[in-house]
C-alpha positions in Angstrom: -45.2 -67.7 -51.3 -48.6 -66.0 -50.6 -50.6 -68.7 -52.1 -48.8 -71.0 -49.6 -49.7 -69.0 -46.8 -53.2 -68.4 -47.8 -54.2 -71.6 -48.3 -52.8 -73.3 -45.1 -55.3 -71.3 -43.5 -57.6 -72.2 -45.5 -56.4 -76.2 -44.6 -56.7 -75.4 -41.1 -59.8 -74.4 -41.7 -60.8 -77.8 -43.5 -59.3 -79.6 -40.7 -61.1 -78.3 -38.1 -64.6 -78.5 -39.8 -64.3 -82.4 -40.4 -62.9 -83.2 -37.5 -66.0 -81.5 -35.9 -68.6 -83.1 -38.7 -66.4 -86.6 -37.9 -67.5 -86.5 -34.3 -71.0 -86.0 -35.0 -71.0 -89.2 -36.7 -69.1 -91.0 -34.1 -71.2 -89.5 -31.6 -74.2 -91.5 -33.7 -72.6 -94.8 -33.1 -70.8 -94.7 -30.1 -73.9 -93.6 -28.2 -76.7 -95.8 -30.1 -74.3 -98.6 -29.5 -72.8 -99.1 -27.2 -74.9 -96.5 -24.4 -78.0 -97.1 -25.8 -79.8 -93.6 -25.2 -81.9 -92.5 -27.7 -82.3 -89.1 -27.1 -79.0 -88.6 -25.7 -77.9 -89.6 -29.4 -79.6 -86.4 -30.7 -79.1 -84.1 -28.1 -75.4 -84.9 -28.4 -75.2 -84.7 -31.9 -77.0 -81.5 -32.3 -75.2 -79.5 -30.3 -71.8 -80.8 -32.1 -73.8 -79.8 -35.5 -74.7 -76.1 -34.5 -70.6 -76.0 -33.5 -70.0 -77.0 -37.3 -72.4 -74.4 -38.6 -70.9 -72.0 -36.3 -67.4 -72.5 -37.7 -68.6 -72.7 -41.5 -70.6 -69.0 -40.8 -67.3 -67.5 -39.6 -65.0 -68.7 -42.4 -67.1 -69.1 -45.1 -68.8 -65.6 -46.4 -71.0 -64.5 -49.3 -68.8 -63.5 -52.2 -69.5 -60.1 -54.3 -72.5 -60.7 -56.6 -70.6 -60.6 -60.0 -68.8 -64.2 -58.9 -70.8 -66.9 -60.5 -71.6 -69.8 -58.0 -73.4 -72.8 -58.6 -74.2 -74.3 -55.2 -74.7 -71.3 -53.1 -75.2 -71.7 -49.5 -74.7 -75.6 -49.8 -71.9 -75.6 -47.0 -75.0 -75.9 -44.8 -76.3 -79.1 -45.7 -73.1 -80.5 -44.0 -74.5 -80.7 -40.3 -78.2 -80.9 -41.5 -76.9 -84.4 -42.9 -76.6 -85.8 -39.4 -80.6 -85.5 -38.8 -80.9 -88.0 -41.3 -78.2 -90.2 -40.6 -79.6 -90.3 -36.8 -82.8 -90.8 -38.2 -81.9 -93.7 -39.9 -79.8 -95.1 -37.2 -82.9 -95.1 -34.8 -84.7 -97.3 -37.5 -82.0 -99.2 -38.0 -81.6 -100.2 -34.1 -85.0 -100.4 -33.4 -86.4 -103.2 -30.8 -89.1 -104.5 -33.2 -88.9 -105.4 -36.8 -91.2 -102.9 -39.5 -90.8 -103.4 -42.7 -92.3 -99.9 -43.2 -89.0 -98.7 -40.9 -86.3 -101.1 -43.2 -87.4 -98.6 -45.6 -87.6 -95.5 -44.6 -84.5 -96.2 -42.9 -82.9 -97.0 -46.8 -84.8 -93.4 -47.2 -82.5 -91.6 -44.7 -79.5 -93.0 -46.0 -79.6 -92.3 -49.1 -80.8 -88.6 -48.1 -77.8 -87.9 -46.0 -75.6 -89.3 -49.0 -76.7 -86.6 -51.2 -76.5 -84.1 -48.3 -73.0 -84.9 -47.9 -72.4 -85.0 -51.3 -73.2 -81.6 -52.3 -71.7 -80.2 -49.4 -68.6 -81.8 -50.4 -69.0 -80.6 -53.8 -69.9 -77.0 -52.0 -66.4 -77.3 -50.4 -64.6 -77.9 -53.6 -66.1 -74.8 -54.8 -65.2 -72.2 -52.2 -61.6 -73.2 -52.2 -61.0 -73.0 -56.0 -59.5 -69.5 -56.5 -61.2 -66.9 -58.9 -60.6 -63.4 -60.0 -62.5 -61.4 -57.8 -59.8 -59.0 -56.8 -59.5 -58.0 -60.6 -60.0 -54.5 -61.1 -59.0 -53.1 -57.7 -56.5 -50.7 -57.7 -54.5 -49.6 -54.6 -56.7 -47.8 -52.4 -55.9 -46.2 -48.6 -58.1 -48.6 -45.8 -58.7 -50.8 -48.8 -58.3 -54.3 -49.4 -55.8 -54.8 -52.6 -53.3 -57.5 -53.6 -51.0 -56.3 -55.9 -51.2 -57.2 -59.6 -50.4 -60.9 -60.3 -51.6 -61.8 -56.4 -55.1 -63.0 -57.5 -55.1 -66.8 -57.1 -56.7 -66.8 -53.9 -60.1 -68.3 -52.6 -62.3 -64.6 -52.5 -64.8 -66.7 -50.0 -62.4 -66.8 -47.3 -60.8 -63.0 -48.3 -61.6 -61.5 -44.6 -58.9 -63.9 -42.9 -56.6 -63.5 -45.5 -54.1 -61.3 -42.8 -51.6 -60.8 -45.4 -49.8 -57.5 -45.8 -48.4 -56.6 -49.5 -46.1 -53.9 -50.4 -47.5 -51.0 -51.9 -47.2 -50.6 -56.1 -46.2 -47.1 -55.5 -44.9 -44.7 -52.9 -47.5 -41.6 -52.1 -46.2 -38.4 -51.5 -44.3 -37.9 -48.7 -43.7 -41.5 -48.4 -39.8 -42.7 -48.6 -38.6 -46.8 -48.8 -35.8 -46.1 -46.4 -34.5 -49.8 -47.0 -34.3 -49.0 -51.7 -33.0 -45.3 -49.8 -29.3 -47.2 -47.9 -28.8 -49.4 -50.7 -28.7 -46.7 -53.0 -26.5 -44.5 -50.6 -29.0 -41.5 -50.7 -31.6 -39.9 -52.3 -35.6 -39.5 -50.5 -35.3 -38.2 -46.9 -31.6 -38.4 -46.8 -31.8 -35.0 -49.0 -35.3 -33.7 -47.4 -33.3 -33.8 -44.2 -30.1 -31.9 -45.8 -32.1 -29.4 -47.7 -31.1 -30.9 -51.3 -33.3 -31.4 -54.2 -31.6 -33.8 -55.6 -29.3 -36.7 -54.5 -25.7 -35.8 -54.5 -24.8 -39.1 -54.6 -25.9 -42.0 -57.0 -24.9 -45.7 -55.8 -25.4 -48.1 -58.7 -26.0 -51.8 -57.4 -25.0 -54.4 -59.2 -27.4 -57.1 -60.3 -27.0 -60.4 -58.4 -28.1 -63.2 -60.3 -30.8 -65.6 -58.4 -28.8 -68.7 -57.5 -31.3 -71.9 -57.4 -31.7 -73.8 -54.2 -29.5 -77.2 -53.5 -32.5 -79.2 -53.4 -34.8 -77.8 -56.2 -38.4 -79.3 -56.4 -41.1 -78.1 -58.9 -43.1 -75.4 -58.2 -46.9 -76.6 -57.6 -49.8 -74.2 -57.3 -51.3 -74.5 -54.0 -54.9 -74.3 -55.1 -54.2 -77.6 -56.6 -53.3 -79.0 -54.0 -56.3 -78.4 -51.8 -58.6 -79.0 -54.5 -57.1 -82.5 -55.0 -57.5 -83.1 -51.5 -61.3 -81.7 -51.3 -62.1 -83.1 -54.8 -61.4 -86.6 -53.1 -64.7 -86.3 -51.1 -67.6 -85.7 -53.7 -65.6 -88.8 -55.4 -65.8 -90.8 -52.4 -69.7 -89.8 -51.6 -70.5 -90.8 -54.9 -69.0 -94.4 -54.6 -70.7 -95.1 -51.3 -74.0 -94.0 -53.1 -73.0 -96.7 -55.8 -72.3 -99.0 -53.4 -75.7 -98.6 -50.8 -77.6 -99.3 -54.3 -75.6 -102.5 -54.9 -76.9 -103.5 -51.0 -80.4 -102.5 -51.7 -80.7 -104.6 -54.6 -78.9 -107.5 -53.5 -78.8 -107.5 -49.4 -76.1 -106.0 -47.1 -74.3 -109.5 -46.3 -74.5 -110.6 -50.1 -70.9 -110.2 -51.0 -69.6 -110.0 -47.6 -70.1 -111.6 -44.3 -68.7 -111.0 -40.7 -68.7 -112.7 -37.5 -71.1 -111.5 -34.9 -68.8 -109.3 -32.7 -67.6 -107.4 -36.1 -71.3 -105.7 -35.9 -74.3 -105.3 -34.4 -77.8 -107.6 -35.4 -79.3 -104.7 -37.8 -82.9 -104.4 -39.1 -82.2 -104.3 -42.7 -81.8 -108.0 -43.8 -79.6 -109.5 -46.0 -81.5 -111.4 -48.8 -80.3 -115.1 -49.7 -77.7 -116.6 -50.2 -75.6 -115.0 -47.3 -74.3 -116.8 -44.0 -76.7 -117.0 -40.6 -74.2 -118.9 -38.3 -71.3 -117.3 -36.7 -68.6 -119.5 -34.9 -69.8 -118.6 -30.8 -66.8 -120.4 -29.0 -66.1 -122.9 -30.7 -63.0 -124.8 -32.1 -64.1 -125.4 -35.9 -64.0 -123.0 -38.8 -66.9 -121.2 -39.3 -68.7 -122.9 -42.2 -66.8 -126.1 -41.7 -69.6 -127.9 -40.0 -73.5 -127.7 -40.0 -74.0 -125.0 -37.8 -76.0 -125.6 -34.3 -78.9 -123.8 -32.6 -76.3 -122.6 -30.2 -74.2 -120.3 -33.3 -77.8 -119.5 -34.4 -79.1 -117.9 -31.4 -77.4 -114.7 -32.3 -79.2 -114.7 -35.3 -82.7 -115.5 -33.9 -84.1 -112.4 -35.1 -83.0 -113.2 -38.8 -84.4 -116.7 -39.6 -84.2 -116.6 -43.1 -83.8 -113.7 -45.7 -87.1 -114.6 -47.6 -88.9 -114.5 -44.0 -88.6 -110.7 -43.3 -88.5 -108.3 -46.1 -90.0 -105.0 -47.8 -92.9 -107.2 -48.9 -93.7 -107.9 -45.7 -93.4 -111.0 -43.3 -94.2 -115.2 -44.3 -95.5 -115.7 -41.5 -98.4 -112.7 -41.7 -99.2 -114.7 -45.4 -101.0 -117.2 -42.9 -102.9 -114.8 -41.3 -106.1 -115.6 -42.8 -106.0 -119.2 -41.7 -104.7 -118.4 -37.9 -108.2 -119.1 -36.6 -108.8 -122.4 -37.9 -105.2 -123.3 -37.0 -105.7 -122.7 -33.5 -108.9 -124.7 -33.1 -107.3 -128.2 -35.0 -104.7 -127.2 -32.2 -106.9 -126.7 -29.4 -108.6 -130.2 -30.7 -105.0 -131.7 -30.9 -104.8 -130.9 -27.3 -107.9 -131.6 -26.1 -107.2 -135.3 -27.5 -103.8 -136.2 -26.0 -105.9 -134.9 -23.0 -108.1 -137.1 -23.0 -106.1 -140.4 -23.9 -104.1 -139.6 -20.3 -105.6 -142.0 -17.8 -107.1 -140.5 -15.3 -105.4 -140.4 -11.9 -107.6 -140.2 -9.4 -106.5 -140.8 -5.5 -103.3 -139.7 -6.8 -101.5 -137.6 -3.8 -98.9 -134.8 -5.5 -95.6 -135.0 -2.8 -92.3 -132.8 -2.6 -89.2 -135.5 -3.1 -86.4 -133.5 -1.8 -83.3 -134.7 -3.3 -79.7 -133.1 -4.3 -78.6 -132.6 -7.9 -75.6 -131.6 -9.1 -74.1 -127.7 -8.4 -75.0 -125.2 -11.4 -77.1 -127.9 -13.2 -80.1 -126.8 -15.5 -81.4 -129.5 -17.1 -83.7 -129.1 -20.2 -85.4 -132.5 -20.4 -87.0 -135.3 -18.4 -87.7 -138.7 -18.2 -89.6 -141.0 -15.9 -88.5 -144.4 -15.9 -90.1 -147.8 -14.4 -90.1 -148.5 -10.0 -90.0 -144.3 -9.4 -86.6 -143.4 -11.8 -86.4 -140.0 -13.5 -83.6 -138.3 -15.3 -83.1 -135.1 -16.5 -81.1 -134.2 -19.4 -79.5 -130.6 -20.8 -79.4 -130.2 -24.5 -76.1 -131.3 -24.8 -76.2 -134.3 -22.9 -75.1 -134.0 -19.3 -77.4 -135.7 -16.8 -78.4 -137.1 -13.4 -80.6 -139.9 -12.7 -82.4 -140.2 -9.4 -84.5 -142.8 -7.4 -87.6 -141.3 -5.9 -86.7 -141.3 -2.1 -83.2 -141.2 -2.6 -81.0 -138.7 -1.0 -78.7 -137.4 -3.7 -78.7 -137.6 -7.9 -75.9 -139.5 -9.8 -74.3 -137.5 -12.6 -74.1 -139.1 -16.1 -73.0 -137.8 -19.8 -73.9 -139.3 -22.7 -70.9 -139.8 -25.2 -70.8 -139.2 -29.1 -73.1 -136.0 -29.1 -70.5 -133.2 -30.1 -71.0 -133.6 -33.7 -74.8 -133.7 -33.5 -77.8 -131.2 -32.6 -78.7 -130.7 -29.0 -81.3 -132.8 -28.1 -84.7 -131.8 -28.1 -86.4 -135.1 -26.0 -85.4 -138.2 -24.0 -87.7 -141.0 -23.2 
């Protein structure tokens, strides 16, 4: 029953650490997020980090220098993960896009993979138990366990508050408990002035009766190593996984709605899905998608427009010059084909339109009519001079584009 006892601590220990290193990592997200503070993010996070040192230091100490370990000191590496991981959040949430940032941002990552990695391997370690109480005979203000009591975890041997009974009685010592089951004998004759015991009980053996509801026995230790060997295992397969995404894009297998996460800078490559459905009643995917669904994913455009290799549009760069003169010459010429309207007399025509109405387009008509238009083709047509606007919609629209002109 020791081993039990010895390594629930030892699960209270685990506990308690990784519910610590668990809000460090929430901390991350919660606060770059939904708060949007940037340094709050690390000032938060640090302190919870130093707390998860903290507790590692005081339950976690160097083992004698005959034990063999092969990751010594890794437990650390554990809350020096979360500088990377808030690194890379920063990049990843950045306002502008870099494609220098997409990937140092893959950099960090990947770094606090491997950080976590070996301190979960680190973990495994210290809780396997070894041998290091081999050899150490019973000693007064000593640490012993008694012979056959070694399976315990030697890193975590100075909380092990666990009192065993003594191999052997020293002089002057009496087990007053063996002493009235054997009906004399130790101080009974100190006390009487005998030598020896005048009387000699002899107790019969009583055979060990097995429990109603027998399970088999399982070591501890294995236990608790199944439980922290599940970690590296799971470190590993995320590694695996983030590669997968760097080669192929983060939305290449999978695709979510726009709620479901954030716009992030590291773009999925193509084929993967732009439009979400914002509000309305199809199935996403079931119809052409409209500028509307797109505007959540303004920032995206097209996977083979923003990318490690840098932008399409910066390809043009060399040519930006003349392109802006044939444009300014463009300009110049619709300019000039405008008649000219001299005498003409600009004048405020104050009429009503309808409540909450922005319209998007106009359109000037013969005798002094004009209409404006919004994208998805409610109106109002006025007559110059006229009090009030009269309110139109155009039918047959909901399965096309907005509009993008009226004449």
């Amino acid at each position: 029953y020791y081993q039990y006892d010895i390594y629930a601590r030892v699960c209270i220990f685990l506990g308690f650490v990784h519910y610590v290193q668990a809000l460090c990592y929430y901390g991350l997200g919660h606060i770059n997020i939904e708060l949007r503070a940037f340094w709050v993010a690390y000032g938060c996070v640090f302190v919870i980090a130093c707390l998860m040192a903290l507790l590692l230091r005081f339950d976690i100490i160097p083992v004698t220098s005959g034990k063999k370990q092969y990751l010594p000191r890794c437990e650390y590496l554990g809350p020096l993960a979360v500088l990377p991981a808030a690194i890379g959040m920063s990049l990843d949430f950045q306002v502008e896009f870099d494609p220098t940032s997409v990937a140092v941002c893959w950099v960090m990552i990947f770094l606090a993979y491997i950080l976590q990695l070996i301190y979960a391997l680190r973990i495994l370690e210290v809780v396997l138990p070894d041998e290091a109480f081999d050899g150490l005979g019973e000693r007064l203000g000593a640490s012993y366990l008694p012979e056959g009591w070694r399976k315990v975890p030697s890193s975590f041997y100075h909380v092990l508050y666990f009192v065993a009974p003594p191999g052997k009685l020293q002089p002057g010592q009496h087990d007053l408990v063996r002493e009235i089951k054997n009906g004399g004998g130790g101080a009974y004759d100190e006390v009487l002035g005998r030598s020896k015991p005048s009387v000699t009980a002899v107790v019969d053996a009583v055979e060990p009766q097995e429990p109603v509801f027998a399970v088999p026995k399982t070591e501890p230790w294995k236990l608790v190593a199944t439980i922290a060997g599940v970690l590296p295992i799971g470190w590993m397969f995320l590694i695996f996984g983030t590669t997968i995404d760097v080669a192929l894009g983060e939305q290449a297998l999978l695709t979510a709605p726009h709620w479901s996460r954030p716009p992030m800078t590291r773009l999925s490559k193509e084929p993967h899905e732009l439009g979400t459905p914002l509000g309305f009643p199809w199935p996403a995917g079931d119809r052409p998608w409209l500028p509307e669904q797109m505007a959540w994913h303004e920032e995206k455009r097209h996977a083979n427009m923003f990318n490690l290799g840098g932008r399409r549009l910066e390809e043009a760069s060399a040519s930006s010059k003349a392109s802006k003169a044939a444009l300014a010459a463009a300009v110049q010429g619709l300019l000039d084909a405008i008649p000219a309207a001299d005498g003409a007399v600009l004048a405020q025509e104050r009429i009503s339109w309808p409540a909450f109405f922005e319209p998007k387009l106009l359109a000037c008509g013969r005798a002094g009519r004009v209409a404006a238009l919004t994208s998805r083709g409610f109106g109002a047509s006025a007559q110059l001079g006229a009090p009030a606007a009269e309110a139109f919609s155009l039918a047959g629209l909901t399965d096309y584009p907005p509009l993008v002109g009226a004449a």
